[in-house]
C-alpha positions in Angstrom: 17.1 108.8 -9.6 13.7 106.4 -9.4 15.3 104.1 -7.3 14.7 105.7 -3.9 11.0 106.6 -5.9 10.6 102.9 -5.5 11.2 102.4 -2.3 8.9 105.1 -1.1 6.2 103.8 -3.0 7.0 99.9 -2.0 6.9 101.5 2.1 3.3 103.5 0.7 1.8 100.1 -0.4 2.8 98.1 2.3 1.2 101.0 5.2 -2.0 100.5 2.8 -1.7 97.3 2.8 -1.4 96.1 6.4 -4.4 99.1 7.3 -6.7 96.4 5.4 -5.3 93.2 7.0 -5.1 94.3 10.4 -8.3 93.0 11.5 -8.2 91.3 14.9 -7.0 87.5 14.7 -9.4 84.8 15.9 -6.3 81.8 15.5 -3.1 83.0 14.1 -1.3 79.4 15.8 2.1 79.0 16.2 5.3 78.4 14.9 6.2 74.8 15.0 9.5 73.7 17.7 10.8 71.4 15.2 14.1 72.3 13.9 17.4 70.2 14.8 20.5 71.1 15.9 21.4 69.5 12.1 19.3 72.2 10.6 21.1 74.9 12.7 24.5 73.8 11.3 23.1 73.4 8.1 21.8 76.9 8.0 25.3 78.4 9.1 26.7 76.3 6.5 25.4 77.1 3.5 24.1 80.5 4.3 28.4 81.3 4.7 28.8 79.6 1.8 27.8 81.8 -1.3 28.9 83.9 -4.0 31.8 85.4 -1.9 33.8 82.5 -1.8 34.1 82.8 -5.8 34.9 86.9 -6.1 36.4 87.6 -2.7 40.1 85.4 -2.9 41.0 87.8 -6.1 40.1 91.1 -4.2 42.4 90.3 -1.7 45.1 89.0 -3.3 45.2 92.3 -5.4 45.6 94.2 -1.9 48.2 91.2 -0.1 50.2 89.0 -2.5 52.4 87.6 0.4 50.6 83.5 0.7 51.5 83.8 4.5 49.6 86.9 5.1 46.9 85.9 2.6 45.8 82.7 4.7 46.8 84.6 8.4 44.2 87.2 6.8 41.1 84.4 6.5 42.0 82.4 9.6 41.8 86.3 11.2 38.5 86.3 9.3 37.3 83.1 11.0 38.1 83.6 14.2 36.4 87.3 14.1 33.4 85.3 13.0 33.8 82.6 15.7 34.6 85.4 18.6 30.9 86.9 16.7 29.3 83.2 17.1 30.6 83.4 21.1 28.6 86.3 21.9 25.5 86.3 19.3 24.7 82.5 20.4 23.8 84.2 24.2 21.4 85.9 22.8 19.9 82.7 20.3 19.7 80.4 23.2 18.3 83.3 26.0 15.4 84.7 23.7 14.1 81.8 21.8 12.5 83.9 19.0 12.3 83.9 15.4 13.5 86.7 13.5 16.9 87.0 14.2 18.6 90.6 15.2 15.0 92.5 15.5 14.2 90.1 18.3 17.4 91.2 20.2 16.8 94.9 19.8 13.5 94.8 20.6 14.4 92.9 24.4 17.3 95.6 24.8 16.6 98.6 23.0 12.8 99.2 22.7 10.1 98.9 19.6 10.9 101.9 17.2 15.3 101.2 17.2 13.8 97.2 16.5 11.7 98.6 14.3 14.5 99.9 12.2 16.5 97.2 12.2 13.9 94.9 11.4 13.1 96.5 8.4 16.0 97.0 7.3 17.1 93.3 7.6 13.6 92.6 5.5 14.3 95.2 2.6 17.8 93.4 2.5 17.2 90.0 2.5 14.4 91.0 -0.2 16.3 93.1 -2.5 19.3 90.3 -2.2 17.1 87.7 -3.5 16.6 89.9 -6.5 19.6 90.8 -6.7 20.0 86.7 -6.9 17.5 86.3 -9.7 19.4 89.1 -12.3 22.4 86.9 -12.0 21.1 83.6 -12.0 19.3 85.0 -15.6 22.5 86.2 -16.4 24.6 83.0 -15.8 21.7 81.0 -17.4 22.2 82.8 -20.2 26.4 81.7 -20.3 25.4 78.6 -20.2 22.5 78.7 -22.2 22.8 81.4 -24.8 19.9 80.6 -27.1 17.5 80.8 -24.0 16.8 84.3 -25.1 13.9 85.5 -22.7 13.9 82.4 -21.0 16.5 83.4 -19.1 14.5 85.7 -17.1 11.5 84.0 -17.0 12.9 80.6 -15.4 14.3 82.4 -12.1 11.0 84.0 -11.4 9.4 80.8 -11.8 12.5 79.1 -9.9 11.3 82.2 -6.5 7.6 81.1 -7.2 8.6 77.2 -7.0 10.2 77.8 -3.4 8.0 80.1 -2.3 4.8 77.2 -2.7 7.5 74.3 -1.2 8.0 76.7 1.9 4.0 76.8 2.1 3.8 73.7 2.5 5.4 73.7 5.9 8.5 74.4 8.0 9.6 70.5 7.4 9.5 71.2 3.4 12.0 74.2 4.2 14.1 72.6 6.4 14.7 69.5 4.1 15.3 71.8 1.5 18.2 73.1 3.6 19.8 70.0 4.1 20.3 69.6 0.3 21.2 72.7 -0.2 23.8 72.4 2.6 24.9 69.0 0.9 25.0 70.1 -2.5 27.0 72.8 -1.5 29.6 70.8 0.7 29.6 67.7 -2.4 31.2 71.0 -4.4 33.4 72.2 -2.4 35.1 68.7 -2.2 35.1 67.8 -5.5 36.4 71.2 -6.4 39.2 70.6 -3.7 39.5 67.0 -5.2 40.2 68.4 -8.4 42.7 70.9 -7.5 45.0 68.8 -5.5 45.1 65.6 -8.0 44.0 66.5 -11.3 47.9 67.1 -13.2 46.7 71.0 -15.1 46.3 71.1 -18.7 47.2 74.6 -19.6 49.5 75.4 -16.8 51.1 78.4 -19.4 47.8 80.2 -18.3 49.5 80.8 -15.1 51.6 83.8 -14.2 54.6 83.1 -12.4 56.8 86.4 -13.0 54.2 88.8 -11.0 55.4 90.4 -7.7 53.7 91.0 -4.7 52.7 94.4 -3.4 54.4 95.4 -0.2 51.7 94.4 2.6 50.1 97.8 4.3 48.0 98.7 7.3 45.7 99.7 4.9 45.5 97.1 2.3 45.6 94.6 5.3 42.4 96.5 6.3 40.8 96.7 3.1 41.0 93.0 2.3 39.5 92.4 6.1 36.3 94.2 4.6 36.1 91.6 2.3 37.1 88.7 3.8 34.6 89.6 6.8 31.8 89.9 4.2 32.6 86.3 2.9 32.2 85.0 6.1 29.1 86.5 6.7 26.3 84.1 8.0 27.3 82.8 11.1 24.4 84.2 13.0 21.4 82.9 10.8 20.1 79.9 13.1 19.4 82.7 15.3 16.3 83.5 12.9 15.3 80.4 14.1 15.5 79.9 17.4 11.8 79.7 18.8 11.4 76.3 16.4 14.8 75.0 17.3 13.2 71.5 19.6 16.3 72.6 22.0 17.4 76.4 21.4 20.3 75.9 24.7 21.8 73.8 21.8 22.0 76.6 19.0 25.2 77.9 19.9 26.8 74.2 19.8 25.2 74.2 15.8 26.7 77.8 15.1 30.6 77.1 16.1 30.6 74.0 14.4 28.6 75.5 11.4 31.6 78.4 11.5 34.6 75.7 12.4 33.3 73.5 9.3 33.3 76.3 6.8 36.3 78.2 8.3 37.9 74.6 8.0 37.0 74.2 4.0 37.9 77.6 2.6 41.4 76.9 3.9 41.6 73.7 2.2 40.6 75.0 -0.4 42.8 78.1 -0.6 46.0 75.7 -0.3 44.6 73.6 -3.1 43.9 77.1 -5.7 47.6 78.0 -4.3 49.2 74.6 -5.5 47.6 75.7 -9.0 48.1 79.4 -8.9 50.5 81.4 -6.9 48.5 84.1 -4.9 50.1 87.0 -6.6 48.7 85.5 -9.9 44.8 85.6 -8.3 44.8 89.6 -8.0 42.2 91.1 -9.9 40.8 87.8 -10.8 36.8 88.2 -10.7 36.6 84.5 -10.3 39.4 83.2 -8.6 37.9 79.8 -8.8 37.1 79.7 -12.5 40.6 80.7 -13.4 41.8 77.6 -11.5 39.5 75.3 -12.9 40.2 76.8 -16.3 43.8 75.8 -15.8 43.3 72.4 -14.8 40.4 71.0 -16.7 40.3 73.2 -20.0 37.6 74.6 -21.5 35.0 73.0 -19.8 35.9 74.6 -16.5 33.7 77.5 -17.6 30.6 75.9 -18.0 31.4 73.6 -14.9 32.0 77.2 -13.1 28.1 78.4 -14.2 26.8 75.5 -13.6 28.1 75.4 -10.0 27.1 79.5 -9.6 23.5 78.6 -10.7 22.8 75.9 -8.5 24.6 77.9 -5.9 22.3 81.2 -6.2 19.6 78.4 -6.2 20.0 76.8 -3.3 20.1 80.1 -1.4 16.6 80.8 -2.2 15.5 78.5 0.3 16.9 80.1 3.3 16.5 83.7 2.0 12.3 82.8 2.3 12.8 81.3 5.2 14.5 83.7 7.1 12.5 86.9 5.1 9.0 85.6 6.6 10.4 84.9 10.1 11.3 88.8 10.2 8.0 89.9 9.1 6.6 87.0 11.6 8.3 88.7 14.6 7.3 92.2 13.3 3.8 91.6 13.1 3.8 89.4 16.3 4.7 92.3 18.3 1.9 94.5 16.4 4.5 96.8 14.5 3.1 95.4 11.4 0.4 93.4 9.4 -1.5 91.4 12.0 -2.0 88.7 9.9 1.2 88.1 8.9 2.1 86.6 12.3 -0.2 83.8 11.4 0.9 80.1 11.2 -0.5 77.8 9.0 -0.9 73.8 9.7 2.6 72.9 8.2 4.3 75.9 10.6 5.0 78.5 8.1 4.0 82.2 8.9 2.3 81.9 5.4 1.0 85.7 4.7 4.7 86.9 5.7 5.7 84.2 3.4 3.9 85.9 0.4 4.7 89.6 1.6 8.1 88.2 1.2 8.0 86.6 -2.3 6.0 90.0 -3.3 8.4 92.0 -2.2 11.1 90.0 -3.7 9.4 89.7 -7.1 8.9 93.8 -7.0 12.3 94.5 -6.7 13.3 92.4 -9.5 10.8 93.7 -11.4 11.6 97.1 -11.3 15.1 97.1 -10.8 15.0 98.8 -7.6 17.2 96.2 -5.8 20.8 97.7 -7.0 20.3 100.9 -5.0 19.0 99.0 -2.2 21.1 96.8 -2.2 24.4 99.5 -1.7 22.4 100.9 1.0 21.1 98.4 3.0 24.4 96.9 3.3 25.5 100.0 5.2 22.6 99.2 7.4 24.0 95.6 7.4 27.1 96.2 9.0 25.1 98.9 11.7 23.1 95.5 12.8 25.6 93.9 12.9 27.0 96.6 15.8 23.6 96.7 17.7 23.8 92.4 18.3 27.0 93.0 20.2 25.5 96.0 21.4 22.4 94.0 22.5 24.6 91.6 24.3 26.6 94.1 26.5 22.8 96.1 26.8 20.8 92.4 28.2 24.0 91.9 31.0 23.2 95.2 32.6 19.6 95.3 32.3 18.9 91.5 32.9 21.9 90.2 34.6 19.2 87.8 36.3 17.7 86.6 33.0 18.7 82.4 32.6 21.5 82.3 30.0 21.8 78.8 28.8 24.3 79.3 27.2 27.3 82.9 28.3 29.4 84.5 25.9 32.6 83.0 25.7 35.8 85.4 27.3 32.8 88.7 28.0 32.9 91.3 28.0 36.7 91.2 26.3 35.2 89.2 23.4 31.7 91.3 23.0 33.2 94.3 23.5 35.9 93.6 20.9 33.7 92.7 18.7 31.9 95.8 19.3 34.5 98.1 18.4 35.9 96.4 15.5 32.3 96.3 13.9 32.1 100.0 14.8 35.2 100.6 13.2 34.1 98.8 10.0 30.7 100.6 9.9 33.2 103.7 10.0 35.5 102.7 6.9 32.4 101.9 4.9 30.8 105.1 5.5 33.9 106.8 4.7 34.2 104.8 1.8 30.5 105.4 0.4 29.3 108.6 1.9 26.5 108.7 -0.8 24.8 105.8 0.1 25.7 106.3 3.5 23.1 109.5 3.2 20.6 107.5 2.3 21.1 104.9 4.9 20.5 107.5 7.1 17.5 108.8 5.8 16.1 105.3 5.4 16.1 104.6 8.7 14.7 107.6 9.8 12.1 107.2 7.2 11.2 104.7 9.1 10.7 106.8 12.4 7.4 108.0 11.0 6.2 104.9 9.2 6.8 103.6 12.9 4.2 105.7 14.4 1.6 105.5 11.5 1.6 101.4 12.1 0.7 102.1 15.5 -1.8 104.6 15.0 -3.5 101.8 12.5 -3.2 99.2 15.2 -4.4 101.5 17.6 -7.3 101.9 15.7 
């Protein structure tokens, strides 16, 4: 297997890298404090919104066909999210940092465990934004089948176009996440618009003689993974707290960000269900499509691409933004390549920034981002564990430390929280033991590379 070959030479490169930038830094500035509370929504927003949305609703309605149990399953998924946002948003508005769950572990846990995580939240975002590039070639070629080569050309060009608009400054990013949040919301309406007016033209496309399986504990469970992954998100204006111009206000811009979304896919469930019973959505890739197909005709397929493209687009944006802010903290703290916790004029941590679009651009290059990609989001759903963890870990070291704004319902709701994520990490690793194995070794892979950073610094 070259894939984990890859990754050890990406992590070989980047030590030789940062021993040649790690020359002291005469004015490496600082990030800008000029983020809204509107960007903060926008951000949980659209970074919930995504690709799930489209593939998730068919998963589970393979494993529950009952409607009831189907919708009780996603309002259970949003208010795991929201019980998330309750705790997590302590720590956004008590350690106004950039970089997001590194930041945490690092005030609770110590350098090398932040270390870990922080890296593996990099690699991840990284590898998803290639990961975001094969399919946006793919889906441009659906749409576009005489693009030939094309096709893979324009979404490298499409990561090289943000990655020069987020150089130009923190503002350029954060207007660019506006639109995407728009765009994305204009969609969803019209697409819930459509559903509930528009009289279907090939209504013999839909099923109505399928049964539902009988609901398990287990099924129940198994669809929970998925819906739990689509409502993943809710904790990314924390990457962004140190240029929020009042972080005490972040955790007002995540609930509503969570309430909003948690709010549309509803809506827009009962609108696919007025279509399409849920029995009929099992095993459906695209739940969404297959609706759209049944009420507009042919041209719902292309109307699907279309909206999947602009979609994987849009999510560019953020994925720079909150790749660089990683590094930014990393490097800040001198567990990484001092110069990439510089600032430029505009506000953007610009030598992260183009660590970031490097690393995306190798990983789509050489194909390494599959593998990655299946093991980081083991990792994923381990960070996920060490924020709650962080949260219960901050009360009893720094029970004095100003908190302006406390964890809804703690320690019930942290704790909770704490023990359901365990309890997903668990299923997950029993469900992919492989790539569990090299989750493990990945992170302590990174026990060594650790201590050879700091030897560099040191000298």
């Amino acid at each position: 297997m070259l894939q984990p070959v890859f990754l050890v030479l990406y992590s070989l490169f980047y030590i030789h890298y940062s021993s040649a930038l790690q020359q002291p830094i005469a004015n490496k500035g600082k990030l800008h404090k000029v983020l809204s509370l509107a960007f903060g929504m926008s951000v949980s927003f659209a970074g919930i919104i995504g690709l799930g949305i489209f593939r998730t609703p068919g998963e589970v309605a393979e494993k529950i066909g009952n409607p009831t149990v189907f919708i009780l399953l996603w309002i259970a998924g949003a208010v795991y999210a929201m019980i998330g946002v309750f705790s997590v948003a302590e720590l956004g508005a008590m350690i106004p940092r950039s970089g997001g769950p590194y930041c945490f572990a690092r005030r609770s846990m110590g350098p090398l465990p932040a270390f870990i995580i922080g890296w593996g939240d990099f690699l991840s975002w990284s590898a998803g934004d290639a990961a975001f590039l094969i399919i946006l070639s793919e889906y441009l070629l659906l749409l576009f089948p005489s693009m030939g080569i094309w096709a893979k050309i324009i979404p490298l060009l499409f990561t090289c176009l943000f990655a020069l608009l987020q150089w130009q400054g923190v503002l350029w990013g954060a207007r660019l996440q506006k639109i995407a949040a728009l765009v994305k919301a204009v969609f969803m309406l019209a697409l819930i618009i459509i559903f509930f007016t528009v009289n279907p033209r090939h209504p013999e496309l839909v099923n109505h003689t399928l049964s539902s399986p009988p609901v398990t504990f287990s099924a129940i469970m198994i669809a929970l993974q998925s819906i739990i992954y689509t409502y993943d998100g809710w904790h990314y204006p924390t990457y962004f707290s140190e240029e929020i111009s009042n972080p005490a206000k972040l955790p007002k811009a995540m609930i509503r960000g969570v309430l909003i979304v948690s709010v549309t896919y509803l809506i827009l469930f009962f609108a696919m269900m007025h279509i399409m019973p849920v029995a009929s959505m099992a095993g459906e890739k695209l739940v969404i499509g297959k609706v759209a197909q049944i009420v507009l005709g042919d041209v719902a397929g292309k109307l699907v691409n279309l909206i999947v493209i602009i979609f994987i687009i849009s999510s560019m944006n953020l994925d720079y933004m909150i790749g660089s802010r990683i590094l930014y903290a990393i490097s800040s703290d001198k567990l990484g390549v001092n110069k990439a916790a510089t600032v430029n004029k505009g506000g953007t941590p610009n030598i992260a920034l183009f660590i970031t679009w490097a690393s995306i651009v190798f990983f789509t290059v050489t194909g390494s981002f599959d593998f990655l990609i299946s093991v980081l989001s083991i990792i994923f759903v381990f960070t996920y564990s060490m924020l709650f963890l962080s949260v219960i870990l901050l009360r009893e070291k720094e029970p004095e430390l100003h908190r302006p704004y406390k964890a809804w319902g703690y320690p019930y709701t942290t704790i909770f929280s704490f023990i359901a994520s365990i309890a997903f990490l668990g299923a997950v690793v029993k469900g992919d033991p492989k790539n569990s194995l090299y989750a493990l070794l990945l992170m302590m892979f990174c026990v060594p590379v650790y201590f050879l950073l700091k030897a560099i610094n040191k000298s």
